[in-house]
PDB file of the backbone (N, CA, C, O) and the ligand in Angstrom, with CONECT records:
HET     ZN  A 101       1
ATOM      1  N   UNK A   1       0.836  -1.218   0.000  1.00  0.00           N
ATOM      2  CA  UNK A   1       0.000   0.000   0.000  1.00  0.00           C
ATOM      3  C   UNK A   1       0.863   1.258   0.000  1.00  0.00           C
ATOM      4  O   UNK A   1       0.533   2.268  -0.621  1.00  0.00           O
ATOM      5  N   UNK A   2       1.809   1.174   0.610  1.00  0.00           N
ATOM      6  CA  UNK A   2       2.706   2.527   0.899  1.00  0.00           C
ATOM      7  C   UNK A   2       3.410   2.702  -0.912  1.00  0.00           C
ATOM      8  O   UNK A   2       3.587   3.759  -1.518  1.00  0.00           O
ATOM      9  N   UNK A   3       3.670   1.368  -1.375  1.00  0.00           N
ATOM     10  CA  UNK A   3       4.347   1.568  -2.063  1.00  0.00           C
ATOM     11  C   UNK A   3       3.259   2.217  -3.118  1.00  0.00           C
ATOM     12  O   UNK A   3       3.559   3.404  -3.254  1.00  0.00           O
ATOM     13  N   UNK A   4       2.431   1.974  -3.691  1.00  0.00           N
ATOM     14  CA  UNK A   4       1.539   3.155  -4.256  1.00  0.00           C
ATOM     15  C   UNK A   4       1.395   3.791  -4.164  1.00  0.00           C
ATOM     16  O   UNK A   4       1.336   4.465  -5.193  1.00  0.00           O
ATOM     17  N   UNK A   5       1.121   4.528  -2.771  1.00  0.00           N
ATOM     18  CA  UNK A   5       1.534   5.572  -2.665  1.00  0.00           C
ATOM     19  C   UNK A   5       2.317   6.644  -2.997  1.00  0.00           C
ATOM     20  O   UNK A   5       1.908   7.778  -3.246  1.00  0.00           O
ATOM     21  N   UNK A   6       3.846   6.131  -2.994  1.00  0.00           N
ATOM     22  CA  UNK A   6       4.894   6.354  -3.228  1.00  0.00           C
ATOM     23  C   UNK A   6       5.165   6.699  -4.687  1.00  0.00           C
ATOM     24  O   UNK A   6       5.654   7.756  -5.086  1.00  0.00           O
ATOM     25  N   UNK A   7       4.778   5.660  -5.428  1.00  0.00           N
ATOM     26  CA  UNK A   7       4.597   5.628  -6.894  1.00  0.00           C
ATOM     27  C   UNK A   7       3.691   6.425  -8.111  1.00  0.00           C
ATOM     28  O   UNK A   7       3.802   6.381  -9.336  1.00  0.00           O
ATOM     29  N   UNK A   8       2.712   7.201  -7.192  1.00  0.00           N
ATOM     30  CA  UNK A   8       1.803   7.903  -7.304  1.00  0.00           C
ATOM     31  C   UNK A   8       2.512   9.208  -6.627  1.00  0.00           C
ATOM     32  O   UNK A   8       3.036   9.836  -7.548  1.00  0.00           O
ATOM     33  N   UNK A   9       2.665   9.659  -5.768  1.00  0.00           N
ATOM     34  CA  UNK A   9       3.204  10.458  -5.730  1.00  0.00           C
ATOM     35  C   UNK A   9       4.692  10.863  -6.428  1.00  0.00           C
ATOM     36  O   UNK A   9       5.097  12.010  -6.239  1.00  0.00           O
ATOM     37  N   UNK A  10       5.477   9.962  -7.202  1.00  0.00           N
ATOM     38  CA  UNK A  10       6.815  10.098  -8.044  1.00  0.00           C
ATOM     39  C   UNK A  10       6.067  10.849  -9.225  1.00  0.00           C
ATOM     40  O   UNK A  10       6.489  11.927  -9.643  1.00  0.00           O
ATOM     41  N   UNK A  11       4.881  10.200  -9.770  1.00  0.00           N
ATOM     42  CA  UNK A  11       4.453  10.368 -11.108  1.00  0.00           C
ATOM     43  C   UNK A  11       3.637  12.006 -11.117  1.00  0.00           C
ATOM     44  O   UNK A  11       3.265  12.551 -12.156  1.00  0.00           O
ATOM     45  N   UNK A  12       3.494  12.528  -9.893  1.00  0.00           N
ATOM     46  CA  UNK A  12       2.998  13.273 -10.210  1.00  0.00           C
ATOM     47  C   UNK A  12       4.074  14.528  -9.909  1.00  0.00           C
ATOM     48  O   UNK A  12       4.043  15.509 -10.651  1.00  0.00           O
ATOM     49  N   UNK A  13       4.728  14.482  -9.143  1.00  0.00           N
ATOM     50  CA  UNK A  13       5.970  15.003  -9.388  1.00  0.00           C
ATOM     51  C   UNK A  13       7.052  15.533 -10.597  1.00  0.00           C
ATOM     52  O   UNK A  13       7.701  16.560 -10.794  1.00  0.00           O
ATOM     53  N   UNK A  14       6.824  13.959 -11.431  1.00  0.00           N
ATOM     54  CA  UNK A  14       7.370  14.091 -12.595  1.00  0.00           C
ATOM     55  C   UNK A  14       6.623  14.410 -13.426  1.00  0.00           C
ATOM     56  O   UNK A  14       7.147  14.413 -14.540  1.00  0.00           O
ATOM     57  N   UNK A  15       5.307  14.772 -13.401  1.00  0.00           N
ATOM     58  CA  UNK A  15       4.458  15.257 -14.314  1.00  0.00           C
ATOM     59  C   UNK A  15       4.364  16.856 -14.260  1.00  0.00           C
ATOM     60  O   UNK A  15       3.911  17.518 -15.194  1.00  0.00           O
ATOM     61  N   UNK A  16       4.818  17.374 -13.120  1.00  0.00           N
ATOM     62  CA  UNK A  16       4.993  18.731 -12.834  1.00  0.00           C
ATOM     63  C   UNK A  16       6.361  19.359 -13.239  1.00  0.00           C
ATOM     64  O   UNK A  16       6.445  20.482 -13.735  1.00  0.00           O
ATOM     65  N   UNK A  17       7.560  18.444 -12.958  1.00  0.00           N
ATOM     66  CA  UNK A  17       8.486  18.841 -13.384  1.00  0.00           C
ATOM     67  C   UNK A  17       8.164  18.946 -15.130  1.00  0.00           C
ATOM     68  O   UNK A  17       8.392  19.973 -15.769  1.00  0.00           O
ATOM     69  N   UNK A  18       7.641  17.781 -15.691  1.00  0.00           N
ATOM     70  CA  UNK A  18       7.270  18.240 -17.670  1.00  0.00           C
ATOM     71  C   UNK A  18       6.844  19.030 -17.319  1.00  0.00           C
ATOM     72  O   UNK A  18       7.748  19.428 -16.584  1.00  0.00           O
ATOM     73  N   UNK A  19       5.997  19.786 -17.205  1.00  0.00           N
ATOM     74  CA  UNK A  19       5.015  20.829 -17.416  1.00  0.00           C
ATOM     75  C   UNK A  19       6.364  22.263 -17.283  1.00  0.00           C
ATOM     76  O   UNK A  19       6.817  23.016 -18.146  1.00  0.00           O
ATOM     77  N   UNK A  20       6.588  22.157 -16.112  1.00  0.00           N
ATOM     78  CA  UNK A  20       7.333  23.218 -15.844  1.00  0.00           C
ATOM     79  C   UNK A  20       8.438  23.237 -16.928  1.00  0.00           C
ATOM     80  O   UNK A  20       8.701  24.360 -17.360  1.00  0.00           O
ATOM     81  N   UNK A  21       9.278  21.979 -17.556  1.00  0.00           N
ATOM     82  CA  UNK A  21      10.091  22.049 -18.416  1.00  0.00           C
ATOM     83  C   UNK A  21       9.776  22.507 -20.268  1.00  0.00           C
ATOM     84  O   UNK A  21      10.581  23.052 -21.023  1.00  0.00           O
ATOM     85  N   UNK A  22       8.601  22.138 -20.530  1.00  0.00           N
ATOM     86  CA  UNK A  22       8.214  22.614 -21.755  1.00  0.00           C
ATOM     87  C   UNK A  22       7.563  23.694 -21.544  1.00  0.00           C
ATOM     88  O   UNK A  22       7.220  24.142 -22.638  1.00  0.00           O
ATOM     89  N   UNK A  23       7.097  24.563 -20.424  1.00  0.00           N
ATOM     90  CA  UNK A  23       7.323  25.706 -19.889  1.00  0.00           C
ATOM     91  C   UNK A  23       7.755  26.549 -20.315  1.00  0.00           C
ATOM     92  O   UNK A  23       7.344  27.592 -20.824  1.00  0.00           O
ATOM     93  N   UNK A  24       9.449  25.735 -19.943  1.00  0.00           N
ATOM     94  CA  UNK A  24      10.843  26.930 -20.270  1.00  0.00           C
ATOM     95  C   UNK A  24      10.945  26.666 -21.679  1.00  0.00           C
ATOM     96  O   UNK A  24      10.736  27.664 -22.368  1.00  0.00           O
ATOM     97  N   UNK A  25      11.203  25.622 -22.297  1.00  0.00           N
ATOM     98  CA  UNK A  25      11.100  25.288 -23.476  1.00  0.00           C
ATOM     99  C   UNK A  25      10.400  26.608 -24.346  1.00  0.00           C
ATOM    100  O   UNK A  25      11.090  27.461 -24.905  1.00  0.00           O
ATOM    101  N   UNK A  26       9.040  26.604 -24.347  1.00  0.00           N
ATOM    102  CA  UNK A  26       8.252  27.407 -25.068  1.00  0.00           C
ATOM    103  C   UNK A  26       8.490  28.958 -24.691  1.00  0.00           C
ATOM    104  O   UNK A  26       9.014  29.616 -25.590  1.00  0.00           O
ATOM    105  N   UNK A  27       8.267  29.453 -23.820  1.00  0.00           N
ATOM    106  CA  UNK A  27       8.688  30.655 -23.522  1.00  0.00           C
ATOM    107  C   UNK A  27       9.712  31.647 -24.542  1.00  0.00           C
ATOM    108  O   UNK A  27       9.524  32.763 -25.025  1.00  0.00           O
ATOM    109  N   UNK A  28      10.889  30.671 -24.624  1.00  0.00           N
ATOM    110  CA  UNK A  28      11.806  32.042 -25.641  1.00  0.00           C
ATOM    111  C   UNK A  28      11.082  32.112 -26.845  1.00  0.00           C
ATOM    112  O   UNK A  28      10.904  33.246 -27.291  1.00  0.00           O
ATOM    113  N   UNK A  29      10.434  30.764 -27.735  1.00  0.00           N
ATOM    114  CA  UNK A  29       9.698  31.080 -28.893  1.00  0.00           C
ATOM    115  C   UNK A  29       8.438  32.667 -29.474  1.00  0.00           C
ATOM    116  O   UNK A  29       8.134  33.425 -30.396  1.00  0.00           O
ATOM    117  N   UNK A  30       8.160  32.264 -28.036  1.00  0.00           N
ATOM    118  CA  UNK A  30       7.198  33.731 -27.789  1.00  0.00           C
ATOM    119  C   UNK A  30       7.847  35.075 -27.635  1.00  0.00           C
ATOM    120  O   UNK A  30       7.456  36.113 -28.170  1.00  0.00           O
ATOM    121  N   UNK A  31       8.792  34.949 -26.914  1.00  0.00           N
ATOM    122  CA  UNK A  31       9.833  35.944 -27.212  1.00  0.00           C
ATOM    123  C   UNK A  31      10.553  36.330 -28.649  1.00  0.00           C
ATOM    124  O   UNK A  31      10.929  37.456 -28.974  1.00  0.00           O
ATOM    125  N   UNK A  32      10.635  35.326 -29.294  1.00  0.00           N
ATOM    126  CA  UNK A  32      11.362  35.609 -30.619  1.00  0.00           C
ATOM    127  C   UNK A  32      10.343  36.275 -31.724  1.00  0.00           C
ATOM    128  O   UNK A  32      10.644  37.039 -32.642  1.00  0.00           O
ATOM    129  N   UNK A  33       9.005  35.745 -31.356  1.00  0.00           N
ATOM    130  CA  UNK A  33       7.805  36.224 -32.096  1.00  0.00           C
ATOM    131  C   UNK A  33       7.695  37.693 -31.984  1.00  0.00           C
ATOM    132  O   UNK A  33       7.622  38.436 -32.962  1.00  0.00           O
ATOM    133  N   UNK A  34       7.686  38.136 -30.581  1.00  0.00           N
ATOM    134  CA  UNK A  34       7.632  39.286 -30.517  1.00  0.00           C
ATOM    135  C   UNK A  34       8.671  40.120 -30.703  1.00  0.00           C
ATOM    136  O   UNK A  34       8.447  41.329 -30.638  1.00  0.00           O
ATOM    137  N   UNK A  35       9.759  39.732 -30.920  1.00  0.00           N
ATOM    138  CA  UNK A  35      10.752  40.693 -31.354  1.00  0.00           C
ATOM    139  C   UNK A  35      11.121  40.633 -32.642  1.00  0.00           C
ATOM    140  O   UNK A  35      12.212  41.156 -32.872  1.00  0.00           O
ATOM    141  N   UNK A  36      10.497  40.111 -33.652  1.00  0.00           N
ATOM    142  CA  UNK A  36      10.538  39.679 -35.435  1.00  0.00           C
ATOM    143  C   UNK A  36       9.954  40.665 -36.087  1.00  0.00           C
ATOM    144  O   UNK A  36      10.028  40.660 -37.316  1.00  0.00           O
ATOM    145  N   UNK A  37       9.130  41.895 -35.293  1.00  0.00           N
ATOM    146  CA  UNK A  37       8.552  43.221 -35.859  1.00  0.00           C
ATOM    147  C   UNK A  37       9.863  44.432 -35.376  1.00  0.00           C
ATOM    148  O   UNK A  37       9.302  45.517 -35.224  1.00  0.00           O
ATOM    149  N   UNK A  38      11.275  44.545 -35.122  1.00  0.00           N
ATOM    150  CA  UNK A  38      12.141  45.501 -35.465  1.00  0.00           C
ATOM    151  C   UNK A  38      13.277  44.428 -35.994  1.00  0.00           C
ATOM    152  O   UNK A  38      14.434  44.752 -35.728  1.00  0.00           O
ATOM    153  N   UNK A  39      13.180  43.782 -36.367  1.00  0.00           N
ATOM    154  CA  UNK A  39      14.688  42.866 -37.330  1.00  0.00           C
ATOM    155  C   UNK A  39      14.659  43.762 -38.121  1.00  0.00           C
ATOM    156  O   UNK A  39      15.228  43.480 -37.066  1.00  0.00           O
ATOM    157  N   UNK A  40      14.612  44.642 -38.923  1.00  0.00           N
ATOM    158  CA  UNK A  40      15.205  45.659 -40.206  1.00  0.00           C
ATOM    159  C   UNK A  40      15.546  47.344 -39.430  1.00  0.00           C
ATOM    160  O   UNK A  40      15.479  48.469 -39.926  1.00  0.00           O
ATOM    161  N   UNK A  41      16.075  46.688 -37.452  1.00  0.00           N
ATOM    162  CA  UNK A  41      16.109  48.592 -37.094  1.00  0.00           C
ATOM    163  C   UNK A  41      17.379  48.669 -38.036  1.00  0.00           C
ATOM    164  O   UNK A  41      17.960  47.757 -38.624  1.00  0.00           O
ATOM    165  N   UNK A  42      17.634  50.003 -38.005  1.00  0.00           N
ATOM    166  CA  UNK A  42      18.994  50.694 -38.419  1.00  0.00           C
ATOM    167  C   UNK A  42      19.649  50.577 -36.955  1.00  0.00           C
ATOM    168  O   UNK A  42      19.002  50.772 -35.926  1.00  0.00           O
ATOM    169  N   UNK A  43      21.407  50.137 -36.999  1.00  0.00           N
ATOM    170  CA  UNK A  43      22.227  50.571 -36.240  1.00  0.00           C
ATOM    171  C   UNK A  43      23.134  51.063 -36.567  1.00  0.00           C
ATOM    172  O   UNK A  43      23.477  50.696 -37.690  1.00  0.00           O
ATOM    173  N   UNK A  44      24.040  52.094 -35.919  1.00  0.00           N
ATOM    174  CA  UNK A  44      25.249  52.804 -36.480  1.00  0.00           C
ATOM    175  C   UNK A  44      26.379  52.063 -36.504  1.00  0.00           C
ATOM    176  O   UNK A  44      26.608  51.164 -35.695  1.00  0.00           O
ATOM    177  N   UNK A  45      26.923  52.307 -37.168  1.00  0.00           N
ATOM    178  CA  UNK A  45      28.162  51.816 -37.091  1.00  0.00           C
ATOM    179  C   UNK A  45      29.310  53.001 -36.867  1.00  0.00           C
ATOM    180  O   UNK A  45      29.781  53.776 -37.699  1.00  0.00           O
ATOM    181  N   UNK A  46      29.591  52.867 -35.451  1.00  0.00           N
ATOM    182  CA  UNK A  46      30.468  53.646 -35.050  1.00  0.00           C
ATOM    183  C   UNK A  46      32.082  54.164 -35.199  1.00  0.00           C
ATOM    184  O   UNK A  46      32.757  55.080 -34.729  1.00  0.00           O
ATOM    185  N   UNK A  47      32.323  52.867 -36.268  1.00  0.00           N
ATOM    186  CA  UNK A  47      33.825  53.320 -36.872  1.00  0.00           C
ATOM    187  C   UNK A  47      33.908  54.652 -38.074  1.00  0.00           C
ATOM    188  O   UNK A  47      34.497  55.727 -37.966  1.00  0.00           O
ATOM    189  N   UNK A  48      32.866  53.974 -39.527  1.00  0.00           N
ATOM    190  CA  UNK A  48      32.596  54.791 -40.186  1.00  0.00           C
ATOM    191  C   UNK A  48      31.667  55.393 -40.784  1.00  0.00           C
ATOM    192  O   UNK A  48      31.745  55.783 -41.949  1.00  0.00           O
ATOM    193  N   UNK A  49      30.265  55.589 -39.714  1.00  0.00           N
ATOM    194  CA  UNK A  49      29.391  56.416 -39.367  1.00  0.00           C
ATOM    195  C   UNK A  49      28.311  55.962 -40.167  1.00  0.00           C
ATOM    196  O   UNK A  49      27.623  56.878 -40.620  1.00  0.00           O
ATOM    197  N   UNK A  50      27.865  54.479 -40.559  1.00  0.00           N
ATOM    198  CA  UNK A  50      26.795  54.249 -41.368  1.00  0.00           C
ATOM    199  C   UNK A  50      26.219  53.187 -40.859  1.00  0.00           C
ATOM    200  O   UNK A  50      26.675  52.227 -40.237  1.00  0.00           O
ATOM    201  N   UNK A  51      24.798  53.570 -41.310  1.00  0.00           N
ATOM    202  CA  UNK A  51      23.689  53.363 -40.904  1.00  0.00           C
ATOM    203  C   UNK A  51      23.471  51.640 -41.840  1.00  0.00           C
ATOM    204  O   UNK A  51      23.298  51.489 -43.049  1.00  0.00           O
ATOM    205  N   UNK A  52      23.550  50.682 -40.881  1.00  0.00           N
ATOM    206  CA  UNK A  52      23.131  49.156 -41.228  1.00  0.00           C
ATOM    207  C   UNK A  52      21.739  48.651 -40.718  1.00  0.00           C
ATOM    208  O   UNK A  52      21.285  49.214 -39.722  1.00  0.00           O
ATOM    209  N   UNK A  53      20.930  47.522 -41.376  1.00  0.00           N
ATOM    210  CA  UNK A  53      20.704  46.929 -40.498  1.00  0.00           C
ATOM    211  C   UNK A  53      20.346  45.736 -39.331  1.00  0.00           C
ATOM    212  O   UNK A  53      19.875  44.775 -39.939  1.00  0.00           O
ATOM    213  N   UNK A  54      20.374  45.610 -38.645  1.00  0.00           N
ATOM    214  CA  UNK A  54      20.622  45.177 -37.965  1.00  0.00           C
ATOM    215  C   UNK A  54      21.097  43.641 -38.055  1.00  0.00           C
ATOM    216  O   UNK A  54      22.113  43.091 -37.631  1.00  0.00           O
ATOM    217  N   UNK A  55      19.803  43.072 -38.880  1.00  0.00           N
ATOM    218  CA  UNK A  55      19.501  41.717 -39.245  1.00  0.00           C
ATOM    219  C   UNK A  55      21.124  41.369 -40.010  1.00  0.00           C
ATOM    220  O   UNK A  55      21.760  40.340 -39.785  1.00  0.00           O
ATOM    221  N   UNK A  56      21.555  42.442 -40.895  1.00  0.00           N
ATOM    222  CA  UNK A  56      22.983  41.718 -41.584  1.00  0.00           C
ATOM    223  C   UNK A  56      24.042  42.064 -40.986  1.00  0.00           C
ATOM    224  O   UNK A  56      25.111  41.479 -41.158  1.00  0.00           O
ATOM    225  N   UNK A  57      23.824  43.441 -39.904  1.00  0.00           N
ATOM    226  CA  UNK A  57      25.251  44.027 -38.550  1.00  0.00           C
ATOM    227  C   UNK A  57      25.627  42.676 -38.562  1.00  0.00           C
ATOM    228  O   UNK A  57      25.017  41.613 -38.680  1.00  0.00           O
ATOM    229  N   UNK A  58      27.282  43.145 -38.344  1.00  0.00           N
ATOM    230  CA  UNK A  58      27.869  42.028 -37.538  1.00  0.00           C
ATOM    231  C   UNK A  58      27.880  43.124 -35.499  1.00  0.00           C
ATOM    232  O   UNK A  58      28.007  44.286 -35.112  1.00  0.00           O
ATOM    233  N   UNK A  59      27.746  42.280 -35.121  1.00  0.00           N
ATOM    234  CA  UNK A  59      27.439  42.659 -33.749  1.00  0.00           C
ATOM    235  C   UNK A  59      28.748  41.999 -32.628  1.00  0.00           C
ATOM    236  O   UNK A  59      29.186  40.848 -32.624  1.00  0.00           O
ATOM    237  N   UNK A  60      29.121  43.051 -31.816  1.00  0.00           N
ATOM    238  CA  UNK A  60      30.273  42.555 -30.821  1.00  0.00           C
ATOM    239  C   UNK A  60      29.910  43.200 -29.337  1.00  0.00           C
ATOM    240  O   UNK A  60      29.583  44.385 -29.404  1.00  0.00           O
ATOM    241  N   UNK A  61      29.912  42.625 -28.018  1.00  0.00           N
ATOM    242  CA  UNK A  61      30.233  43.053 -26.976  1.00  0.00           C
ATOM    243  C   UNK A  61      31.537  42.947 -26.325  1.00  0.00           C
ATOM    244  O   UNK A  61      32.083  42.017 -25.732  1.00  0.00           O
ATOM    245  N   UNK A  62      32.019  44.571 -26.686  1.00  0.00           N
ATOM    246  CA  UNK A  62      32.462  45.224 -25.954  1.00  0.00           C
ATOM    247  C   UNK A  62      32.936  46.560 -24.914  1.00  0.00           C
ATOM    248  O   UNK A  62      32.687  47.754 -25.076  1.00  0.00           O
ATOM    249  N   UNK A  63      33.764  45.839 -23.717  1.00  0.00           N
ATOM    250  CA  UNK A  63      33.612  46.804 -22.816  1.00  0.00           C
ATOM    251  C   UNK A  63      32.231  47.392 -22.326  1.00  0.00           C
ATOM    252  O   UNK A  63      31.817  48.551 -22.288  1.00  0.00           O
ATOM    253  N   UNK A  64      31.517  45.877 -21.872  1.00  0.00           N
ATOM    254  CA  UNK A  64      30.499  45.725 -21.463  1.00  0.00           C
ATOM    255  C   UNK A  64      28.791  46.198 -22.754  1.00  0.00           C
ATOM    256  O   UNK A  64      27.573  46.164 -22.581  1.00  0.00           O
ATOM    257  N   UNK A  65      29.411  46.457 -23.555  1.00  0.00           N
ATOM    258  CA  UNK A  65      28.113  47.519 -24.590  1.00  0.00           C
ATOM    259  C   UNK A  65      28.303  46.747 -25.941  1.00  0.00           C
ATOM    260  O   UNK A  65      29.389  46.500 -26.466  1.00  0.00           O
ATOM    261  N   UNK A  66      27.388  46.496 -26.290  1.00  0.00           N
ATOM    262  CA  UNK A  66      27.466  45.846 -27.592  1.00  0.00           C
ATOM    263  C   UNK A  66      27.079  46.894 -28.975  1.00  0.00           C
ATOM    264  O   UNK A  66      26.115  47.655 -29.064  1.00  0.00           O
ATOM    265  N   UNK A  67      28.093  46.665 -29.917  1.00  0.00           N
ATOM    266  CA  UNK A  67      28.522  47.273 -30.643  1.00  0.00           C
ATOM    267  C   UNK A  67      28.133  46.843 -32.180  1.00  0.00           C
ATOM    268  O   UNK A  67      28.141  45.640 -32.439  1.00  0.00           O
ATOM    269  N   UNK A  68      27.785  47.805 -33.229  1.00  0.00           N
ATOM    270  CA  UNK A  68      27.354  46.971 -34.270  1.00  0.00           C
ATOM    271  C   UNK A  68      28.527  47.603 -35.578  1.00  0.00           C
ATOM    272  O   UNK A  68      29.124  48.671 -35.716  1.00  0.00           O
ATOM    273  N   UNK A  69      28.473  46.565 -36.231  1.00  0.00           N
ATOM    274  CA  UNK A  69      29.283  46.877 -37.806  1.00  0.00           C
ATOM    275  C   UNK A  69      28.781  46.432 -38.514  1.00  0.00           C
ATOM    276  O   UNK A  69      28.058  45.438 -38.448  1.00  0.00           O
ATOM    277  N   UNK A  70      29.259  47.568 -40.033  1.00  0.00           N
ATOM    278  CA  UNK A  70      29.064  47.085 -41.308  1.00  0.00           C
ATOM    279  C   UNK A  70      29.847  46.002 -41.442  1.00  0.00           C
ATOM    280  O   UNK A  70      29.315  44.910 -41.642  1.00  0.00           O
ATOM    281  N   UNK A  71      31.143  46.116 -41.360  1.00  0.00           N
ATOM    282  CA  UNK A  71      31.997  44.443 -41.724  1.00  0.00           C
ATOM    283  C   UNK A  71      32.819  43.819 -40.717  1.00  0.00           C
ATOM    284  O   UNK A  71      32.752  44.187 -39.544  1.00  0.00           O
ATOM    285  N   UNK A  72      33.440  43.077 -41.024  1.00  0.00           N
ATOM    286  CA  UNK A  72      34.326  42.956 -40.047  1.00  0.00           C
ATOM    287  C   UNK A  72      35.732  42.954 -39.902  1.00  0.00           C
ATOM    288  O   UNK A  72      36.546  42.274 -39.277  1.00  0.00           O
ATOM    289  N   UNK A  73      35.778  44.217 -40.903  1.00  0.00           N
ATOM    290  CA  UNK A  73      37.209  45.487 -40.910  1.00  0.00           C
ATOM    291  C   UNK A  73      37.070  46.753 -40.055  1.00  0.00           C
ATOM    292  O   UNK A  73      38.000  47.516 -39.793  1.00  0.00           O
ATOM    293  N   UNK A  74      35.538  46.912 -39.567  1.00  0.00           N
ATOM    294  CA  UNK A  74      35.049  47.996 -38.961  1.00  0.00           C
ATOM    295  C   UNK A  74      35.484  47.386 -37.771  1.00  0.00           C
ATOM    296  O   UNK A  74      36.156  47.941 -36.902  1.00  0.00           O
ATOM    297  N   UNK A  75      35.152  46.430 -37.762  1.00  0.00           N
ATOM    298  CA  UNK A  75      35.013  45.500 -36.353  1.00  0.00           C
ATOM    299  C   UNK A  75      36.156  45.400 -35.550  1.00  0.00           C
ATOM    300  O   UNK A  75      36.140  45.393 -34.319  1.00  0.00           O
ATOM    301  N   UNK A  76      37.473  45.298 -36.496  1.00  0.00           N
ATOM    302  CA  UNK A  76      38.803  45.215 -35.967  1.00  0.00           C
ATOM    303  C   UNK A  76      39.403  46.647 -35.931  1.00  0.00           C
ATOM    304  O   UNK A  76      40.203  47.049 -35.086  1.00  0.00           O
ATOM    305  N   UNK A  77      39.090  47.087 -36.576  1.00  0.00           N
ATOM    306  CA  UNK A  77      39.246  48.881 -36.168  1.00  0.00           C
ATOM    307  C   UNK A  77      38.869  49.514 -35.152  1.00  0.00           C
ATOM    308  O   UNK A  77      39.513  50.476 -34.734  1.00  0.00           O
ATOM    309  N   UNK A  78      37.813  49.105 -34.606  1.00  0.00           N
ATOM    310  CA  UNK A  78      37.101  49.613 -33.559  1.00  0.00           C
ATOM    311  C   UNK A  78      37.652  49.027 -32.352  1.00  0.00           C
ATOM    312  O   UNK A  78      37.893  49.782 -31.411  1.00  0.00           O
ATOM    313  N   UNK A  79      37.930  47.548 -32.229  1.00  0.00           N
ATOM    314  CA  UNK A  79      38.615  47.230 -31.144  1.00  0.00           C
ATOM    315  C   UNK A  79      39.755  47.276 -31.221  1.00  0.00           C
ATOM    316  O   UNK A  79      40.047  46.976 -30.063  1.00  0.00           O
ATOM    317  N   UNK A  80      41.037  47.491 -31.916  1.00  0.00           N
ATOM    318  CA  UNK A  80      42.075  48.033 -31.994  1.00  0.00           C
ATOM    319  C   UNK A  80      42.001  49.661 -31.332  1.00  0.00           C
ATOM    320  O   UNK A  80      42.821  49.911 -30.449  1.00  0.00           O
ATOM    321  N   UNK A  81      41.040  50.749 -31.746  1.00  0.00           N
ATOM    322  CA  UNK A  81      41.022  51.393 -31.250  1.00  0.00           C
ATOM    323  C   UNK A  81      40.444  51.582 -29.390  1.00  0.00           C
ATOM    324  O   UNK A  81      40.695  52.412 -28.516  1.00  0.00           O
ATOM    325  N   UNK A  82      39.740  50.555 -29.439  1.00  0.00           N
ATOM    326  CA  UNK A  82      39.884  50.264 -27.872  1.00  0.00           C
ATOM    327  C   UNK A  82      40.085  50.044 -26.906  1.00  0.00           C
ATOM    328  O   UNK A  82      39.741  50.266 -25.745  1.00  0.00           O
ATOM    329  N   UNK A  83      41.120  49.237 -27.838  1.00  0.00           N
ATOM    330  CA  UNK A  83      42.129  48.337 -26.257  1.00  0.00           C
ATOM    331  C   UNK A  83      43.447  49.367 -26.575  1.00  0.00           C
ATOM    332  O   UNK A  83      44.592  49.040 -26.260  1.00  0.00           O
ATOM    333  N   UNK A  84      43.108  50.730 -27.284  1.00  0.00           N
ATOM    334  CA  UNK A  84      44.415  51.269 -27.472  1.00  0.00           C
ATOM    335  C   UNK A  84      44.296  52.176 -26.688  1.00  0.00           C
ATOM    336  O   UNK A  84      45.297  52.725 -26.226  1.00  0.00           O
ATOM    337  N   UNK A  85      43.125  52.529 -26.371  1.00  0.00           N
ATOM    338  CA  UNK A  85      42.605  53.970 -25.105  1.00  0.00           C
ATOM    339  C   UNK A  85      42.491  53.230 -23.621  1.00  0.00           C
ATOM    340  O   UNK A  85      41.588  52.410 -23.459  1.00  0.00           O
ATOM    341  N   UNK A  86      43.359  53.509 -22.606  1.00  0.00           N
ATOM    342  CA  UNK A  86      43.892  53.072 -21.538  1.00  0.00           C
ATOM    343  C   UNK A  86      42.818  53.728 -20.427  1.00  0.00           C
ATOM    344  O   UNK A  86      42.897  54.917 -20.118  1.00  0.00           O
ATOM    345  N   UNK A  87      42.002  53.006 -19.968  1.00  0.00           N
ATOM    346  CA  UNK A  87      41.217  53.164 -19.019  1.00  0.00           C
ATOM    347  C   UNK A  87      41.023  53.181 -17.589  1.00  0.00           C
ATOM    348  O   UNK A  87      39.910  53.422 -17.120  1.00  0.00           O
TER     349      UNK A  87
HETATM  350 ZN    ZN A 101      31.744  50.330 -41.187  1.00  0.00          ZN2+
END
């Protein structure tokens, strides 16, 4: 008797843990939905001042801020110029 118990209470346990796991699962999808209406913003590109966007930026974090480029000659320019300014 106990052991049914027991067994019954595992299953429902593990039926809560699924739930909670396809949960997390689903969640970012809904997130991605809602952020699929600005994929074409413009970002600057701060080496040589033009306007990309976003969806083809190449994108870098640094010095905590993430940073966008047209290529990735901008890209090495920009952090060359960064790790060259002593903070
Ligand atoms: Zn550029």
């Amino acid at each position: 008797m106990y052991r049914l118990l027991l067994v019954s209470t595992l299953l429902i346990v593990l039926y809560f843990l699924l739930r909670q796991i396809f949960r997390t699962i689903r969640s970012p999808q809904i997130d991605e939905q809602g952020a699929s209406g600005d994929h074409d913003q413009m970002v600057l590109d701060q080496v040589c001042q033009t306007f990309v966007p976003r969806r083809t930026a190449l994108s870098k974090e640094i010095g905590g801020q993430l940073h966008y480029f047209c290529s990735s000659a901008c890209m090495a320019t920009f952090e060359k110029r960064h790790s060259a300014t002593p903070t």
